[in-house]
DRENDO-877115 format. One line per 4 residues: number of its first residue (from 1); their letters; for each residue z, y, x of N, C-alpha, C, O, CB. Coordinates in steps of 0.05 Angstrom, whole numbers, padded with zeros to 5 digits. Last residue first. Glycine has a CB too. Layout:
! residues N
NUM> A> Z Y X Z Y X Z Y X Z Y X Z Y X | ...
//
This chain:
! residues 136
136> XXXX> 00121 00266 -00652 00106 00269 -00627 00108 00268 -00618 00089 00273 -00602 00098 00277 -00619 | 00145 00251 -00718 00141 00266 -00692 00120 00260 -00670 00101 00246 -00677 00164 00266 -00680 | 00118 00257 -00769 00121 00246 -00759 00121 00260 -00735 00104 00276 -00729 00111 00230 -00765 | 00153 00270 -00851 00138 00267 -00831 00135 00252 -00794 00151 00233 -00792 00137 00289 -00831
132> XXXX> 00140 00252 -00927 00143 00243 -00892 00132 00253 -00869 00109 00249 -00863 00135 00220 -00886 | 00121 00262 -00966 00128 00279 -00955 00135 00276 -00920 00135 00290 -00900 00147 00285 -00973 | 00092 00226 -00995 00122 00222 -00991 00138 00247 -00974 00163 00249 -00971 00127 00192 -00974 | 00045 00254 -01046 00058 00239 -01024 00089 00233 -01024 00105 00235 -01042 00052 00253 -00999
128> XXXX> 00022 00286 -01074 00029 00258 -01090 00047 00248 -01062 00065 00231 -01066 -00006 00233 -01101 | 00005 00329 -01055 -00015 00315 -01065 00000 00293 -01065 -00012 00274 -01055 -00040 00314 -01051 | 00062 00351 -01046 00040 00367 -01063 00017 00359 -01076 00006 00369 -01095 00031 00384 -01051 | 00076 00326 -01007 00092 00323 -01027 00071 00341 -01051 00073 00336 -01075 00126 00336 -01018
124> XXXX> 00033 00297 -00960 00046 00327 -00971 00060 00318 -00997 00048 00299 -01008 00021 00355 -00978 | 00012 00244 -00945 00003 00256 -00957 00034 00281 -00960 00056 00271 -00962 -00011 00238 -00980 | 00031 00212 -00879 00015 00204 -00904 00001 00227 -00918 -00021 00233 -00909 00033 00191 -00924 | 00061 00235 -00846 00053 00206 -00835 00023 00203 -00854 00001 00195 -00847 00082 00178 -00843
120> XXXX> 00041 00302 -00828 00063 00280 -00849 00034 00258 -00841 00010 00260 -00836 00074 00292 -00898 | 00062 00350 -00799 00045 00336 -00777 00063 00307 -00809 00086 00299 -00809 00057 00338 -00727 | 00069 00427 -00795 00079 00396 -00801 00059 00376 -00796 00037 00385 -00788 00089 00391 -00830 | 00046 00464 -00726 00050 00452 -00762 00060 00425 -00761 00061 00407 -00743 00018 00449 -00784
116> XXXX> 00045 00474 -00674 00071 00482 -00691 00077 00471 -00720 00098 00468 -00732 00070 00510 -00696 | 00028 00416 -00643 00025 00444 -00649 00053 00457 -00658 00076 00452 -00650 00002 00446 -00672 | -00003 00363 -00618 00022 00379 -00606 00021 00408 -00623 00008 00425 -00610 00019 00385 -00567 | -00026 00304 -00633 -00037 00340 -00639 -00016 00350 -00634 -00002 00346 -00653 -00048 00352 -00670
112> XXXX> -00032 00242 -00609 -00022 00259 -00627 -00032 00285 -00622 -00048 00286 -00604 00005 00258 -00628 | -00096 00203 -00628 -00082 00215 -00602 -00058 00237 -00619 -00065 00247 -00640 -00108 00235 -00578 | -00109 00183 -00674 -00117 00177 -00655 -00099 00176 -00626 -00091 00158 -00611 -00136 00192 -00656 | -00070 00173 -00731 -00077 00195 -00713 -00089 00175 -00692 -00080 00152 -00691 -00051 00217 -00702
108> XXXX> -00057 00147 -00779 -00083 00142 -00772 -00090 00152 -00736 -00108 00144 -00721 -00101 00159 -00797 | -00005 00179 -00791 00001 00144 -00786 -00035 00134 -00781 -00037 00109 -00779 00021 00123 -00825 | -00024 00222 -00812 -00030 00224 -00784 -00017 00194 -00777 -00020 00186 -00754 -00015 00254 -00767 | -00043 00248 -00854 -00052 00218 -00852 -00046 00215 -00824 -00064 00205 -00810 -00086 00210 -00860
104> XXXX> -00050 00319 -00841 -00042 00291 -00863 -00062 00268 -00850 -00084 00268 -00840 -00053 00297 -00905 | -00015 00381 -00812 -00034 00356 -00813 -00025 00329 -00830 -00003 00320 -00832 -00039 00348 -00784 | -00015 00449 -00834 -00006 00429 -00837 -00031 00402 -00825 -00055 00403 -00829 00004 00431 -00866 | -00058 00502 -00841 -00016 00493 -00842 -00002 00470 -00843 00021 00469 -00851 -00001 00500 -00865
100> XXXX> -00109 00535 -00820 -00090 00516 -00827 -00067 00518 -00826 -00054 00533 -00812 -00092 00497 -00817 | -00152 00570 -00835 -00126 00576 -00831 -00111 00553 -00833 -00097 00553 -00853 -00117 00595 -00848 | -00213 00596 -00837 -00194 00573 -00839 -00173 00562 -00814 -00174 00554 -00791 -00211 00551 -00845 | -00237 00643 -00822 -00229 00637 -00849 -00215 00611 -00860 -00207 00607 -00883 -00250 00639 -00862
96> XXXX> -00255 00654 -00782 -00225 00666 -00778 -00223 00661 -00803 -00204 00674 -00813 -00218 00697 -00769 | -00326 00643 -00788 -00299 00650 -00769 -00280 00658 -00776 -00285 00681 -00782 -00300 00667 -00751 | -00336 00608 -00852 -00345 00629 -00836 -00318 00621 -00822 -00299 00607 -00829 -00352 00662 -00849 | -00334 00534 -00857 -00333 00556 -00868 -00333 00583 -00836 -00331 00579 -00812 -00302 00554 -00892
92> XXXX> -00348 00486 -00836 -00384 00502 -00845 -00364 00530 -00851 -00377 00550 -00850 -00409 00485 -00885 | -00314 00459 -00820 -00326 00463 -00800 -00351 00486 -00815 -00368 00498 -00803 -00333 00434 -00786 | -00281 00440 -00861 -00281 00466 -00849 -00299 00478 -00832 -00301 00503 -00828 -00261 00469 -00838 | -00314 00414 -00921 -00310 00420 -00896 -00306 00439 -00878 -00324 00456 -00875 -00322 00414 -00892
88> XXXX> -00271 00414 -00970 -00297 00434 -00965 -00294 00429 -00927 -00276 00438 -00913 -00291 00477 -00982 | -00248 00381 -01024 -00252 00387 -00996 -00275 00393 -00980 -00295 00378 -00978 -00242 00371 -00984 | -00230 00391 -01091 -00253 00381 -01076 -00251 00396 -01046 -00252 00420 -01045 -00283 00387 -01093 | -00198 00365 -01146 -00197 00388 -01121 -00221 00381 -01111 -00234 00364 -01123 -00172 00387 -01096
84> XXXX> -00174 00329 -01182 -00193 00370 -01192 -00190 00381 -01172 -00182 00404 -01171 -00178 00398 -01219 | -00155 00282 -01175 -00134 00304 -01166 -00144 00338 -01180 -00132 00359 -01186 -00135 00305 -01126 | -00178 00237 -01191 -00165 00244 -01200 -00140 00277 -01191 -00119 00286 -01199 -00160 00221 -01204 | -00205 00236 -01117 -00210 00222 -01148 -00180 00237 -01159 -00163 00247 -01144 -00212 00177 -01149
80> XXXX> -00233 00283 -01076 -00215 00253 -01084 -00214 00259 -01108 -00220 00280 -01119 -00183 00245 -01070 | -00292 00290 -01062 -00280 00294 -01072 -00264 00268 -01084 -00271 00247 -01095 -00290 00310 -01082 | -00320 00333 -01003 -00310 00309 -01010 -00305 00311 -01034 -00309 00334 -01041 -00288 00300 -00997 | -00370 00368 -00979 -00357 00368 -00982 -00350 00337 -00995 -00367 00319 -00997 -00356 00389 -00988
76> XXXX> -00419 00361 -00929 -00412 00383 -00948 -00384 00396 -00959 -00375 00418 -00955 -00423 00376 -00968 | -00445 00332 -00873 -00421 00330 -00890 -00415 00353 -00907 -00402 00369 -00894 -00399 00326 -00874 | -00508 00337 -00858 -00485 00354 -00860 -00468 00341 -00880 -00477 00339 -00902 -00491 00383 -00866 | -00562 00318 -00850 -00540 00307 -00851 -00514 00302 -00861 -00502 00282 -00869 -00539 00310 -00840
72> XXXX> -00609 00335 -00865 -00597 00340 -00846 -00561 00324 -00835 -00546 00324 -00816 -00599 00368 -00851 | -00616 00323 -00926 -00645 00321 -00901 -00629 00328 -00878 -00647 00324 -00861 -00676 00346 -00903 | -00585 00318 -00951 -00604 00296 -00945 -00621 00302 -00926 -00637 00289 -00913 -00619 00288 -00965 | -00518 00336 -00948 -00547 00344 -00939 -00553 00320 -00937 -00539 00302 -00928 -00553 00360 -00913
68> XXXX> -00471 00300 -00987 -00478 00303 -00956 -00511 00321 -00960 -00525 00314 -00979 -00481 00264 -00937 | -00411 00290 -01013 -00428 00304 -01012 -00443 00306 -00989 -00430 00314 -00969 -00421 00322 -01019 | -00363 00223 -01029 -00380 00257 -01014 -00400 00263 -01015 -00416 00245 -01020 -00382 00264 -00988 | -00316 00195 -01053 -00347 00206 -01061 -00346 00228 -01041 -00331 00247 -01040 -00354 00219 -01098
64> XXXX> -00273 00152 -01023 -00275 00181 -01029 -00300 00183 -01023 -00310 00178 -01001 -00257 00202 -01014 | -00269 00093 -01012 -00265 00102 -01044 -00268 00131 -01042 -00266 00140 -01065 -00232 00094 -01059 | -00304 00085 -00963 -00294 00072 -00971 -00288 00075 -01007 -00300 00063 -01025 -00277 00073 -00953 | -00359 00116 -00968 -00343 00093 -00944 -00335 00079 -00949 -00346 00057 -00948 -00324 00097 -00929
60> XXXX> -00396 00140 -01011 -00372 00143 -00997 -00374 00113 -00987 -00386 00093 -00996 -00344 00154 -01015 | -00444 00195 -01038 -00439 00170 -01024 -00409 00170 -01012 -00397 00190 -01006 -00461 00166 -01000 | -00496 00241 -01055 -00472 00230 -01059 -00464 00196 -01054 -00476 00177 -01065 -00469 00237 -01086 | -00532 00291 -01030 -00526 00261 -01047 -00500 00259 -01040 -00485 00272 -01025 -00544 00232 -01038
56> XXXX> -00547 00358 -01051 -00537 00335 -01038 -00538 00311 -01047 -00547 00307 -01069 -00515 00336 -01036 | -00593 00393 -01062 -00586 00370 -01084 -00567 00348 -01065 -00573 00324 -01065 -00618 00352 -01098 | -00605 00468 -01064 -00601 00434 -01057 -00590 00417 -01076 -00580 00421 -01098 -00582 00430 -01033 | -00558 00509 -01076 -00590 00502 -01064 -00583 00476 -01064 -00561 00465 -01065 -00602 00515 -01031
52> XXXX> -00506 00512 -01099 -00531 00532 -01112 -00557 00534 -01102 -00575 00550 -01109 -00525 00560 -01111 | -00445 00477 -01125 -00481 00476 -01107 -00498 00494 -01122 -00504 00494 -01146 -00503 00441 -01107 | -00389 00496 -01124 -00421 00506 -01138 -00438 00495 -01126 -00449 00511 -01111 -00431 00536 -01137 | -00323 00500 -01134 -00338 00498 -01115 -00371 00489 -01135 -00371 00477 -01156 -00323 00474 -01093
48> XXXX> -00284 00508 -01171 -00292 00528 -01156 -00306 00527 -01134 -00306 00545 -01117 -00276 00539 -01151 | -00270 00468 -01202 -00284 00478 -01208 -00289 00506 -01199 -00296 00524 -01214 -00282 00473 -01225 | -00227 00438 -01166 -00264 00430 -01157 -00283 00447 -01182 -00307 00443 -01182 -00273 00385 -01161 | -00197 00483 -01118 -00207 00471 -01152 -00232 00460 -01147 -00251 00467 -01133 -00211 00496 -01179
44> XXXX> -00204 00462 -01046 -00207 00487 -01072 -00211 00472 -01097 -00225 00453 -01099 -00238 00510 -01069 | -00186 00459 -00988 -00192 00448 -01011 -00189 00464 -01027 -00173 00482 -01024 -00182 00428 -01017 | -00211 00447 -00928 -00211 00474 -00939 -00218 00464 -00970 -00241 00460 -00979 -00235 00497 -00922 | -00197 00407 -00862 -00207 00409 -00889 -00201 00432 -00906 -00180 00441 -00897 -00199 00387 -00903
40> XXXX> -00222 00379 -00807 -00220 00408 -00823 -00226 00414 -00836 -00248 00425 -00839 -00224 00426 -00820 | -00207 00316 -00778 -00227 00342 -00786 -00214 00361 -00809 -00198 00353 -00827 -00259 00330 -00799 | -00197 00277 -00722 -00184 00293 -00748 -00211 00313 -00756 -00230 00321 -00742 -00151 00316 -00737 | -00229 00262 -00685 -00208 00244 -00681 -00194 00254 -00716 -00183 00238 -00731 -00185 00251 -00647
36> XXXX> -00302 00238 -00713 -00286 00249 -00696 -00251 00243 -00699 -00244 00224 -00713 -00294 00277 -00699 | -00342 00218 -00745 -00345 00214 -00721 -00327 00228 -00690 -00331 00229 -00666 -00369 00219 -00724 | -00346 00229 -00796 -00343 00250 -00790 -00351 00240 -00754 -00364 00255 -00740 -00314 00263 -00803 | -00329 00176 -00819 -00345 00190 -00832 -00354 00209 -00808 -00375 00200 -00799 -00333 00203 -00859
32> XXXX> -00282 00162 -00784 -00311 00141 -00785 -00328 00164 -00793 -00342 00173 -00776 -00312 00109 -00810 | -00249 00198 -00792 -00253 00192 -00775 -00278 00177 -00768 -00291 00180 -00747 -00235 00185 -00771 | -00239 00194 -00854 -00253 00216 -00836 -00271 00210 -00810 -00295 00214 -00806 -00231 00232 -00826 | -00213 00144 -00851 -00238 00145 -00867 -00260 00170 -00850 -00282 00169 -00839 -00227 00156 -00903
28> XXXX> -00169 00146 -00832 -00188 00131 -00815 -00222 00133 -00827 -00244 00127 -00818 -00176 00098 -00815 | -00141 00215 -00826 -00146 00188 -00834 -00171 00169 -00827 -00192 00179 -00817 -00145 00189 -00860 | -00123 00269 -00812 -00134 00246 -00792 -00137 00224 -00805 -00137 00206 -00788 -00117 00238 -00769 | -00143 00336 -00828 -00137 00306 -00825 -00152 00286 -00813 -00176 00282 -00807 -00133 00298 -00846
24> XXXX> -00111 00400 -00830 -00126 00366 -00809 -00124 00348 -00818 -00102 00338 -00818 -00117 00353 -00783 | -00120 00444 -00877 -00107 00427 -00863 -00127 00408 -00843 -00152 00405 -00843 -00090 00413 -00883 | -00108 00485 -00935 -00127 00479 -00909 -00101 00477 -00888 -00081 00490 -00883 -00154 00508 -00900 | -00109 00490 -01004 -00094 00481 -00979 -00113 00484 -00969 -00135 00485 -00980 -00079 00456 -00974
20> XXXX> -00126 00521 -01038 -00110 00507 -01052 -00096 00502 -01032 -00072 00507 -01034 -00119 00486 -01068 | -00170 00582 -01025 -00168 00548 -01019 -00138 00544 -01031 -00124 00565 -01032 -00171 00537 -00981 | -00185 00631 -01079 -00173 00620 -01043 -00169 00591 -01047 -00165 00580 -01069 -00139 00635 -01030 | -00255 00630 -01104 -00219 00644 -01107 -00207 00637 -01081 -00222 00636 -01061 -00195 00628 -01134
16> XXXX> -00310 00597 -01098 -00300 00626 -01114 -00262 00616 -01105 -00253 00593 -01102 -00312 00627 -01163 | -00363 00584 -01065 -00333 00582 -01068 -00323 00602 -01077 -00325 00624 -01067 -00319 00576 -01047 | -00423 00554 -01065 -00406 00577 -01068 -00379 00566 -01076 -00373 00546 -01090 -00417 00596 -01088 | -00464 00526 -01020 -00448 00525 -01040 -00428 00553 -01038 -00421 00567 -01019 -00435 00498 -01039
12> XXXX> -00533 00486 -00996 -00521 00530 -01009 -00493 00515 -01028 -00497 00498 -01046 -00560 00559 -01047 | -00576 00461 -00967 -00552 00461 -00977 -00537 00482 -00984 -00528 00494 -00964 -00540 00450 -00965 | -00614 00478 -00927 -00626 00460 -00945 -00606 00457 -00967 -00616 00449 -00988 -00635 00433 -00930 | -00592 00500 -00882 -00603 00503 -00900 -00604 00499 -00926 -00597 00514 -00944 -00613 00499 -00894
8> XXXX> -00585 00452 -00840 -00605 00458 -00842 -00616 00485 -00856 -00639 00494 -00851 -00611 00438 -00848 | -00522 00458 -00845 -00533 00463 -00824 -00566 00468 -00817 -00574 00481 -00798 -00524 00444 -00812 | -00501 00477 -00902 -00504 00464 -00889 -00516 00466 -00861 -00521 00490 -00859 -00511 00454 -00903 | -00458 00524 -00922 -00491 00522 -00924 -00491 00496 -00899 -00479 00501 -00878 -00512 00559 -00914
4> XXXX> -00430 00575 -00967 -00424 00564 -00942 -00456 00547 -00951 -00471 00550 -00970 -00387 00544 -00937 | -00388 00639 -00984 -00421 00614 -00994 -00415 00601 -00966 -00402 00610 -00948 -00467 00632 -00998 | -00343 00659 -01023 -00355 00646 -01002 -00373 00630 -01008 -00376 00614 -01026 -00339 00635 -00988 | -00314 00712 -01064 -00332 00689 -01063 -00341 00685 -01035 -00347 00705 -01021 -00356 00693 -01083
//
């Protein structure tokens, strides 16, 4: 189990078993939300994720509900619709515990990301996608 916690506090969640995936993404939604070019996502069953302080609210952008600290801000976590997953921001989990393998939505990318991982235009063949990917 992992607890993770918003920035104030004010926000306590637990994560029971290993993440499903952890990845970048760049979609435009993030990007607005988050105020940056990709962000770091750490997805788990969504019945393995717990609020055990706090009362986030709940709000979205465009069509993906998130979780946010009310009194501080903090992006918590996401959750897309019909899938039973929920994305745990990476940025809250402990050091050396997110591991990525891959980047999605990158037909959004800002700037491209030079690495070693796959890099798909859209979504992973795993979350419904085309699998497509895009070079650099």
């Amino acid at each position: 189990m992992t607890t993770i916690q918003c920035h104030c506090g004010a926000v306590q969640v637990e994560l029971t078993g290993e993440p499903v995936a952890q990845f970048f993404c760049h979609c435009d939604d993030c990007q607005a939300v988050h105020g940056a070019a990709y962000v770091p996502v750490s997805m788990y069953r969504a019945d393995a994720v717990k609020v055990t302080r706090g009362d986030p609210s709940t709000w979205k952008l465009k069509t993906m509900p998130r979780r946010t600290c009310t009194r501080c801000g903090t992006r918590v976590f996401a959750e897309p619709q019909g899938l039973g997953i929920t994305g745990v921001s990476g940025f809250l989990l402990p050091k050396g515990t997110f591991t990525p393998t891959f980047h999605i939505q990158c037909q959004f990318a800002v700037r491209p990301v030079r690495d070693d991982l796959p890099h798909f235009k859209a979504l992973p063949t795993q979350f419904g996608g085309s699998g497509e990917t895009v070079e650099w």
